[in-house]
N, C-alpha and C positions, 0 to 999 in steps of 0.2 A: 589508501584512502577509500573508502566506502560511500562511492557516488549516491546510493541508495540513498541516505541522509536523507538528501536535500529533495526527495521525490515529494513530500509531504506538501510541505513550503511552495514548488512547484507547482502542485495539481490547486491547493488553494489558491494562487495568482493566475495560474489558465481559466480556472471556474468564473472569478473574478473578473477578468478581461474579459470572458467570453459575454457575460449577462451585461458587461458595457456598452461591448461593441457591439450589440445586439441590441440595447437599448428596450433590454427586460429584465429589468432589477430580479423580477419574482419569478424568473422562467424555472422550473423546475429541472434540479439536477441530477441524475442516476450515477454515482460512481459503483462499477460494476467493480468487486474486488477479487482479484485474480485467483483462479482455481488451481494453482501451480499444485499437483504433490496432495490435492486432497486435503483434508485435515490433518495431513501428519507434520507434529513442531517439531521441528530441529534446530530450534534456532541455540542448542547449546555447544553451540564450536564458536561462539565468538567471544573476541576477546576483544579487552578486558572485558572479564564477567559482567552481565547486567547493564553495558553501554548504554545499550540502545532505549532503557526505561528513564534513564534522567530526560528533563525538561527542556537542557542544552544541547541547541544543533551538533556543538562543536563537539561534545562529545559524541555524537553519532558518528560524524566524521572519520572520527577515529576508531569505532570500531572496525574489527580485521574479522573477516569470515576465512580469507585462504586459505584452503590447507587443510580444512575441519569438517565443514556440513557444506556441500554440496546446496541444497536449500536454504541456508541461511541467508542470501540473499534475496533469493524469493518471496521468503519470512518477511524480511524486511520491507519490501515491497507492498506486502499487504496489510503489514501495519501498517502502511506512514497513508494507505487508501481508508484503510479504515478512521486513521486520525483525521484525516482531511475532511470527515464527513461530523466529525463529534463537534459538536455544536457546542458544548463545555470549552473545548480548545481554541474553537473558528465559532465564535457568537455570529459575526460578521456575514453569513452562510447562514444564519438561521431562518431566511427565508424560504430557501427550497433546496439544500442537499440532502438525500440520502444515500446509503452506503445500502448495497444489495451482496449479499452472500453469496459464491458460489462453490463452493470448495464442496460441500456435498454431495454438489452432480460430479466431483471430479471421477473416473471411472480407469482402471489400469490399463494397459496395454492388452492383456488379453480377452478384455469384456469389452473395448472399445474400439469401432471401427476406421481403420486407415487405410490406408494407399488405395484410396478410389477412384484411383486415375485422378 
């Protein structure tokens, strides 16, 4: 079962709650979309082919990354950030989500600085 799915669905209903229980409809919202891996798609180790493009949860569900792409979860993760912010899909959000890119700053291990105490 591929928990990812249901991340979409998820972040729309936290955003949701959040501007409730806030009690600001129009507060503006930044979904920062995960730099995992940089630009690079991998999302072709999951099966069945093409899963994760239909309209149905249920079929997302079912897609299987095991065993294939390492990233293909990650993938999936930043799509279902990026859906969460399209305004086509989530009219309901059309007051103040935007979806912000980061996968361009993402930088390798050897250009990027670690263990700084």
């Amino acid at each position: 079962v591929n928990y990812t799915a249901a991340y979409e669905t998820n972040l729309v209903n936290l955003i949701q709650d959040m501007l409730y229980a806030l009690r600001k409809p129009n507060l503006p919202v930044v979904v920062v979309v995960s730099g995992f891996e940089g630009c690079r798609d991998n999302g072709q180790g999951r099966h069945p082919p093409n899963c994760w493009d239909g309209p149905n949860i249920i079929d997302r569900i079912h897609c299987d990354c095991s065993g294939f792409d390492r990233f293909c979860r990650r993938i999936d993760i930043m799509l279902s950030q990026l859906a969460a912010s399209n305004l086509t899909k989530h009219p309901e959000l059309e007051c103040c989500v935007e979806a912000i890119e980061t996968r361009d700053f993402f930088r390798p291990v050897e250009f990027s600085p670690m263990d700084q105490g």
